[in-house]
N, C-alpha and C positions, 0 to 999 in steps of 0.2 A: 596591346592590352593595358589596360587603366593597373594603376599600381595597386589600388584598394580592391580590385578582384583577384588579388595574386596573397592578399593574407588572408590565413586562414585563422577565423577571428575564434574555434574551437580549442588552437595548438599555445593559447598563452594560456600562462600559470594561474590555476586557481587555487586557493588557501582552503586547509581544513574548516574552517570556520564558514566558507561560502558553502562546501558542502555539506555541513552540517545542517546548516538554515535551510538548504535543497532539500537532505533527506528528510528532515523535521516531521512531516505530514505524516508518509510512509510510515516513519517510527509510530508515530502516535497513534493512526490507523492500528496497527499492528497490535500494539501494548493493549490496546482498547477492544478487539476484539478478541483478545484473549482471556481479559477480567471478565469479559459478557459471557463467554462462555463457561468460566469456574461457577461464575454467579449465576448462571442458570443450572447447570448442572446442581451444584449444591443444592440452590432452592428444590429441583424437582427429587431430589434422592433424597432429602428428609422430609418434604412437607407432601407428594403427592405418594409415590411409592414406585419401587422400584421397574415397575414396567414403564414409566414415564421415563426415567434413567436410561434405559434402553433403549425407548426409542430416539431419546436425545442422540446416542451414540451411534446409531445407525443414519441419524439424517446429519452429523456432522461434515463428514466427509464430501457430500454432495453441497453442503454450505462453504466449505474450506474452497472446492472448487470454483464457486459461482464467487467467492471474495478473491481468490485468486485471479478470477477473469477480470472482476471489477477493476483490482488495484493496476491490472497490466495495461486495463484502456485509460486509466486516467495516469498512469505514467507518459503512453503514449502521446494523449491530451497535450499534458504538459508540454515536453519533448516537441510536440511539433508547434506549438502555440510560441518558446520559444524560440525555435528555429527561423521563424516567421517574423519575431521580433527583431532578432537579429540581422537577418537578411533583406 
């Protein structure tokens, strides 16, 4: 075997600073659908009335999950996009 398929290019050092720039999106994704969410909620509990509040809070949960499935396939995306690059 060739020597360049015996290092495994995953096992060197990478610096906080690389994975910060990695996490970056994820963070921001994140932070960003949290303010959407304060900011809708406030809007609809003072300006529409409170059954709009409620039902915000019943459809959250089912939004948390379909953002949850989103961010897991685009980490995946990622993930294997560089995998691909790599190899």
């Amino acid at each position: 075997m060739s020597e360049t398929r015996d290092i495994n290019k995953l096992s060197r050092d990478f610096s906080w600073w690389g994975l910060l720039i990695f996490a970056l999106p994820s963070i921001g994704l994140n932070v960003w659908l949290g303010i959407y969410q304060m900011i809708d909620t406030a809007i609809s509990s003072s300006l529409i009335n409170t059954n709009a509040l409620a039902a915000i809070d019943v459809c959250y949960p089912v939004l948390s999950i379909e953002e949850g499935i989103a961010a897991m396939l685009g980490a995946g995306a990622c993930a294997h996009a560089l995998l691909r690059h790599l190899y």
